[in-house]
N, C-alpha and C positions, 0 to 999 in steps of 0.2 A: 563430770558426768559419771554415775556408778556403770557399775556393769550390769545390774539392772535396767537403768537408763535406757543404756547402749542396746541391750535385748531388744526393749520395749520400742526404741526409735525403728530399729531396722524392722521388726515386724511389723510394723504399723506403717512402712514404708513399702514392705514385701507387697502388703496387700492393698494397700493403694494402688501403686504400679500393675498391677496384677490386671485389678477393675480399671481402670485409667487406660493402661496403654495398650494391652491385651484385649480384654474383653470388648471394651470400646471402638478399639479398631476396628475389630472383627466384627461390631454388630451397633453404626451409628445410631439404631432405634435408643439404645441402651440412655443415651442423653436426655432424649425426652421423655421416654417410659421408666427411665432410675429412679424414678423414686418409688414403682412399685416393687421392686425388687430388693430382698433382704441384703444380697451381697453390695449393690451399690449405697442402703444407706449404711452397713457398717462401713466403705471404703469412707465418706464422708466425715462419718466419726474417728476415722483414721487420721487423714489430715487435720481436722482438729485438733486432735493429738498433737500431733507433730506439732502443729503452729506453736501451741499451748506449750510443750516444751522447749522450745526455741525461743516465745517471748518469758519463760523462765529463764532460759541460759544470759538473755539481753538483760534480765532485770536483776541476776546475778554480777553482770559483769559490771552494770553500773553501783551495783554498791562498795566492786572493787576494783574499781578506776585506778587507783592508784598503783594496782599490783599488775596493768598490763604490761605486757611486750609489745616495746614500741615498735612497729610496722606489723604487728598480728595482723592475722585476718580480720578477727572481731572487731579489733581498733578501728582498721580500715574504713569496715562498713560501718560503725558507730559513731564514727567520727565525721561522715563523706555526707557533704550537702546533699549528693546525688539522687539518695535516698529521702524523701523528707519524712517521711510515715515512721512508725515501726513494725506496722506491716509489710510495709516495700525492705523493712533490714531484715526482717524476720524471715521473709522467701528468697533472699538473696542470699542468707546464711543454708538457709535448706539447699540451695542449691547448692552451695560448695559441699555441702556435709555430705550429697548424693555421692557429688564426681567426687570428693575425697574414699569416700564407700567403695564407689565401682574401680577407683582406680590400686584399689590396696588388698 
């Protein structure tokens, strides 16, 4: 991931979290009335985002299978029945990359 990337992932993350866990908690109208609100449909175009780079970073790693670390993360979830989707690997990976975030 560039450091551009890297920019782009956490702000697009900042402000998901922001409208998601914040705003929303603070005001459950915000779920059924979001969509007239500007800031909630940029949050959605946020995770978008994100997903969107995540199933790039997936569709990256499958073309370089060969070059993984075996017991990585990404192996893990790429490889684990658990998941059958790439959407189910795709938000399982945003999850670690959060708590990797929050914890670093």
């Amino acid at each position: 991931m560039s450091e551009h990337e890297k920019q782009f992932f956490v702000s697009e993350m900042n402000l998901a979290l922001i409208e998601y866990d914040q705003k929303t908690a603070a005001n459950p109208l915000r779920n059924v009335f979001g969509f007239l609100l500007p800031e909630r449909r940029r949050a959605n175009a946020a995770v978008a985002n994100v997903r969107d780079m995540v199933l790039k970073i997936m569709n990256e790693y499958r073309k370089k299978d060969n070059y993984s670390i075996d017991g990585s993360l990404i192996q893990l979830i790429m490889k684990s029945d658990v998941f059958p989707t790439d959407l189910e690997k795709a938000t399982e990976l945003v999850n670690f990359l959060i708590a990797g975030h929050d914890t670093t």
